[in-house]
C-alpha positions as CSV (number, residue, x, y, z in Angstrom):
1,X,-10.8,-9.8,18.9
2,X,-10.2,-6.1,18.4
3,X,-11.2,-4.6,15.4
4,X,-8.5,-3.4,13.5
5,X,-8.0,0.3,12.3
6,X,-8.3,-0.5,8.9
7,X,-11.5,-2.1,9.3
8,X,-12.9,1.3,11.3
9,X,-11.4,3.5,9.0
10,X,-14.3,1.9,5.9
11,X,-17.1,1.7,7.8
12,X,-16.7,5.6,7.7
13,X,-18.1,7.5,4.0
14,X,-14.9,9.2,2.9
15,X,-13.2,8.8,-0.4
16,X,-9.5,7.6,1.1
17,X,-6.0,8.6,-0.1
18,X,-3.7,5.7,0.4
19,X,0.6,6.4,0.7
20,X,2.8,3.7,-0.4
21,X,6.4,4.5,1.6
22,X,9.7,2.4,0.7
23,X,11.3,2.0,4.7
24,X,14.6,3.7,4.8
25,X,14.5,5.0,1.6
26,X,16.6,7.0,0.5
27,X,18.3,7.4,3.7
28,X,18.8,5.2,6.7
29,X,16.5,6.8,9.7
30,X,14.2,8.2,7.5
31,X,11.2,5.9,8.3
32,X,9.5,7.1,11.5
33,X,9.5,11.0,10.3
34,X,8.3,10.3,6.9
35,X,5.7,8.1,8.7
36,X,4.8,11.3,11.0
37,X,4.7,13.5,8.4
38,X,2.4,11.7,6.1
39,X,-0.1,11.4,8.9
40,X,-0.2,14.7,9.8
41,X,-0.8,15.4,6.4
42,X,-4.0,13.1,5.5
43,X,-2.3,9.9,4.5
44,X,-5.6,7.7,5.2
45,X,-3.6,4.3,5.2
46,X,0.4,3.9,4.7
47,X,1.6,1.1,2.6
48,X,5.2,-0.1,3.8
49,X,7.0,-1.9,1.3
50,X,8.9,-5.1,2.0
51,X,12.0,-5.3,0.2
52,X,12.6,-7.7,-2.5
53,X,15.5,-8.5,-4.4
54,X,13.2,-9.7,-7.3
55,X,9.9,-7.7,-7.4
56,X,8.5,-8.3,-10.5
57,X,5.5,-6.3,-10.5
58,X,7.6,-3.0,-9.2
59,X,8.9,-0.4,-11.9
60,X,12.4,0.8,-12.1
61,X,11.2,3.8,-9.3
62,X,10.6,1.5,-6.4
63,X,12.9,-1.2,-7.6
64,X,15.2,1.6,-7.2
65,X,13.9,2.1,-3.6
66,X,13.8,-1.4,-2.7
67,X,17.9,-1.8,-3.5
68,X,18.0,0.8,-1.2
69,X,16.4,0.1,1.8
70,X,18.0,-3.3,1.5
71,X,21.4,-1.9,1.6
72,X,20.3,0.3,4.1
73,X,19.5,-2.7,7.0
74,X,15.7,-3.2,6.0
75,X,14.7,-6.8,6.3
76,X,11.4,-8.0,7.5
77,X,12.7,-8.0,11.4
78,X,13.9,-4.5,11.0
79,X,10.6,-2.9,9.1
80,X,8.3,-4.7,12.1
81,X,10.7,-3.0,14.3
82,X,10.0,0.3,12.8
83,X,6.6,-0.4,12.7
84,X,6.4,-1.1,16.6
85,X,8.5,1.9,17.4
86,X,5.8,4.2,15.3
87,X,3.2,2.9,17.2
88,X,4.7,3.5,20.5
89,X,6.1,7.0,19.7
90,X,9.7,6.1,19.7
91,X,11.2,8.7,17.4
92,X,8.6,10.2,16.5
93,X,4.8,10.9,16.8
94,X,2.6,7.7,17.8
95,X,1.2,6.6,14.4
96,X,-2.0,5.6,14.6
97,X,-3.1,5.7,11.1
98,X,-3.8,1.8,9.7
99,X,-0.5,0.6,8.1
100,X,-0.7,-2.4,5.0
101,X,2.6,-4.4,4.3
102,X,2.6,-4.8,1.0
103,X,5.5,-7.2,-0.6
104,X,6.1,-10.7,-2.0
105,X,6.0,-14.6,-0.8
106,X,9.2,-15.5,-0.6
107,X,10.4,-13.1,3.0
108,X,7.4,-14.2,4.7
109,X,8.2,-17.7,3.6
110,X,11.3,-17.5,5.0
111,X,10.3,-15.4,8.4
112,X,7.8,-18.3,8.9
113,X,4.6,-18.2,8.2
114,X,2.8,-18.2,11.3
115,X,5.1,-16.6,13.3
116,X,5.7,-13.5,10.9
117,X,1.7,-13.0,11.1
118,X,2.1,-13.1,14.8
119,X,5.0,-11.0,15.1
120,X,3.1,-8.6,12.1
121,X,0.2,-8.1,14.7
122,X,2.5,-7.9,17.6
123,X,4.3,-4.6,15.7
124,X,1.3,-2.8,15.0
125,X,0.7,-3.6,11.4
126,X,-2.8,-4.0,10.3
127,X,-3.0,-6.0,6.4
128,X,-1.2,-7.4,4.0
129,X,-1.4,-7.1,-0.1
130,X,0.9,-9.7,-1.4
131,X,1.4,-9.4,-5.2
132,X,2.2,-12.6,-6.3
133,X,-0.3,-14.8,-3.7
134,X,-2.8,-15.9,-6.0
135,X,-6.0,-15.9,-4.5
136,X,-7.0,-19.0,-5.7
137,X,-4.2,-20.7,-4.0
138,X,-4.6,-18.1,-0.7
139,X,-6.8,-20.0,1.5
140,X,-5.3,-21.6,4.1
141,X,-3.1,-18.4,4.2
142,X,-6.0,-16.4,4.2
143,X,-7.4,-17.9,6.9
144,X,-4.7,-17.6,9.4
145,X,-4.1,-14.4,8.4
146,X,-7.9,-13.4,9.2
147,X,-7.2,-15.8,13.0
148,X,-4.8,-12.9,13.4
149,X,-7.0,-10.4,12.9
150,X,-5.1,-9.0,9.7
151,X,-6.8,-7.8,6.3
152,X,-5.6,-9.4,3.4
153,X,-5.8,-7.8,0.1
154,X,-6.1,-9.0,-3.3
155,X,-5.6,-7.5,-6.6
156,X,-8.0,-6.1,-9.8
157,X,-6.7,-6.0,-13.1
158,X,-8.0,-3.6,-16.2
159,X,-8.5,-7.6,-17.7
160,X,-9.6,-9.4,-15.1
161,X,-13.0,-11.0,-15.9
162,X,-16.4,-10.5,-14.2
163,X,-16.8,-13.5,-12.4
164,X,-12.7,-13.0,-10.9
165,X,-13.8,-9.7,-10.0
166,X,-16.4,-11.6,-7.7
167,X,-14.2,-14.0,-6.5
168,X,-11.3,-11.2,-5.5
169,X,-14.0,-9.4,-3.6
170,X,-15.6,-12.2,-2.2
171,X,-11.8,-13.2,-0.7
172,X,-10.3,-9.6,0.1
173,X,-11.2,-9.0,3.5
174,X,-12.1,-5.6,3.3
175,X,-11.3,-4.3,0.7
176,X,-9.7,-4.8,-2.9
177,X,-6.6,-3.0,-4.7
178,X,-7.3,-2.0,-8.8
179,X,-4.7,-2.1,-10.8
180,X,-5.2,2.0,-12.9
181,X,-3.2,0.1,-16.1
182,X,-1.5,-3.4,-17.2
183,X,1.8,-1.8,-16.2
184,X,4.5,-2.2,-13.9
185,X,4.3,0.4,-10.9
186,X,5.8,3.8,-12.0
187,X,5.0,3.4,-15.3
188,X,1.9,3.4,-16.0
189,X,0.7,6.8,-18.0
190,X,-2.9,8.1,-17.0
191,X,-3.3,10.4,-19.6
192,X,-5.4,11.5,-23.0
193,X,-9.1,10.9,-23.7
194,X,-8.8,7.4,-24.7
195,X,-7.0,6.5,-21.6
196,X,-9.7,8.2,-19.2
197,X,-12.4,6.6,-20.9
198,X,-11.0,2.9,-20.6
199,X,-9.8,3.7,-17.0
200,X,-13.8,4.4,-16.4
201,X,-15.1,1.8,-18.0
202,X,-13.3,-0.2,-16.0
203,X,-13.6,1.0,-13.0
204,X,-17.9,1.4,-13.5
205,X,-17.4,-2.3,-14.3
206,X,-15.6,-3.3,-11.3
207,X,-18.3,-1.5,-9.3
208,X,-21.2,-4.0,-10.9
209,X,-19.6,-6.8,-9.7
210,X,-17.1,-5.7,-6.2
211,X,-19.7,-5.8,-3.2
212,X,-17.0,-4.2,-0.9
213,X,-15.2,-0.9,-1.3
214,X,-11.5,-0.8,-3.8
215,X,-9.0,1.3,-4.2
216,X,-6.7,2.3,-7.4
217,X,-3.4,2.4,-7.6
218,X,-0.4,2.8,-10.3
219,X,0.2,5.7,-12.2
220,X,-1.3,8.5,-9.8
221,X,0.3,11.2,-10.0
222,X,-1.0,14.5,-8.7
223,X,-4.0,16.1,-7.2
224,X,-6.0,15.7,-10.3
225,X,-5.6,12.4,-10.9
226,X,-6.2,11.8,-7.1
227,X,-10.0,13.3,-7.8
228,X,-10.5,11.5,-10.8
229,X,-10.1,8.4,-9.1
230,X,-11.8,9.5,-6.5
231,X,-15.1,9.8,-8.6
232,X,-15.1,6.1,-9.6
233,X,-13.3,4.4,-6.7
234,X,-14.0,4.4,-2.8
235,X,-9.5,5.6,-2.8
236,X,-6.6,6.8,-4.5
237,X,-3.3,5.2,-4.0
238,X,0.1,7.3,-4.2
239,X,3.5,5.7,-4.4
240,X,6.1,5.8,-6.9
241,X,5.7,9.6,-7.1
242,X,5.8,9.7,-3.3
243,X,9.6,8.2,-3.9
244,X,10.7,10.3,-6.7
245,X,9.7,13.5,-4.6
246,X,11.8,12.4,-1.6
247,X,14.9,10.7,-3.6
248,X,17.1,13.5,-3.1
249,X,16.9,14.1,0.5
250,X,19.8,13.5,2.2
251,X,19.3,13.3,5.8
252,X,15.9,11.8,7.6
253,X,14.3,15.2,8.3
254,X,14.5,16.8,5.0
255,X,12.7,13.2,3.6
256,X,10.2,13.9,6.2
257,X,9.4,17.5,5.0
258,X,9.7,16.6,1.4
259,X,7.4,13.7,1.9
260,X,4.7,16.1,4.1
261,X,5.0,18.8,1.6
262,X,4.1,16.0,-1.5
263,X,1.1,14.9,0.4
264,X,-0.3,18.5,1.2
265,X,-0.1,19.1,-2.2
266,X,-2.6,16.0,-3.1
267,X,-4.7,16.9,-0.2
């Protein structure tokens, strides 16, 4: 089986910067430019949300997003489409950066199980980071996930426990995603002495015991807070301020340039 891209991308020794997207957001048609855009300006790995009409871990920014996009035509059919269609070039520049799906049980459940991870590697898409999969009930999903060739990624908390920290790592396939704060995405505030501190702490303990590379995520912000991640974690993960910066657009290729001009900006 081939390796897949996000697989290559950590065997190389670069500190990565990770873009969480919402499809479709805000406008229908945006999707494929914003994709381009962020690729051609250093998105490492693109998260693609899946829409949710319940998505308890998201703040009100992508919450926001993911009303959107619903009402926009995304459903887990249409976002492999658009994943498939970046890959080829259809609309756009081939995309060839790896791209994570990262969303919640219940879609897949309902897509099927099996055929959603075929279909997923079919598209083009190369993991998954499902929220609310606990990995101690993820195995047999796990498993056929990995048949398929796909990464799967679990989550780090700022109160998850040593020996979990082991177990996440031990079950992410190649790498794990920390959680910057206990806080719903969006909301989280990285700021002050205090908060820097603990955020390092954490993070210096989560290197002790994580035998592959993480990433952090929530609450980053700006090009500051991408380096000061970048210091204690192996990436930097960008999303809800992604959103807010391309809200206002109001046709596809003003999201794309709003989106590109963001991510120059963290670069």
């Amino acid at each position: 089986m081939k390796e897949n891209r996000i697989a290559s991308l950590l065997r190389q020794e670069k500190k990565l910067l990770l873009a969480y997207y919402m499809p479709e957001f805000p406008v229908p048609g945006s999707t494929l430019p914003v994709l381009e855009a962020l690729q051609e300006n250093g998105a490492d790995i693109i998260e693609l949300g899946i829409p949710f009409s319940d998505p308890v871990g998201d703040g009100p920014v992508i919450q926001e997003a993911a009303q959107i996009a619903i009402g926009n035509g995304v459903t887990v059919k249409h976002l492999l489409e658009l994943v498939r269609k970046a890959r080829a070039g259809e609309g756009c520049e081939p995309v060839t950066a790896p791209i994570l799906l990262m969303g919640y049980c219940n879609p897949l459940i309902a897509y099927g199980g099996d055929c959603f991870l075929h279909d997923a590697v079919e598209a083009g898409v190369d993991g998954l980071l499902l929220p609310d999969l606990p990995p101690e009930e993820a195995g047999d999903f796990l498993e056929r996930a990995k048949s398929f060739g796909l990464t799967v990624v679990f989550l780090i908390s700022p109160v998850t426990p040593p020996e979990r920290i082991e177990l996440i790592d031990s079950l992410s396939t190649d790498f794990s995603y920390c959680l910057a704060v206990n806080a719903t995405t969006g909301t989280a505030k990285l700021s002050g002495a205090d908060a820097d501190a603990a955020v390092e702490k954490y993070l210096r303990r989560v290197r002790r015991h994580a035998r592959k590379k993480f990433v952090v995520g929530f609450g980053i912000r700006d090009k500051a807070r991408v380096e000061q991640i970048w210091r204690l974690a192996d990436g930097a993960v960008v999303g809800s301020a992604l959103l807010q910066h391309v809200a206002g657009a109001v046709t596809p290729g003003e999201c794309a340039r709003l989106a590109g001009e963001f991510w120059r900006s963290l670069r």
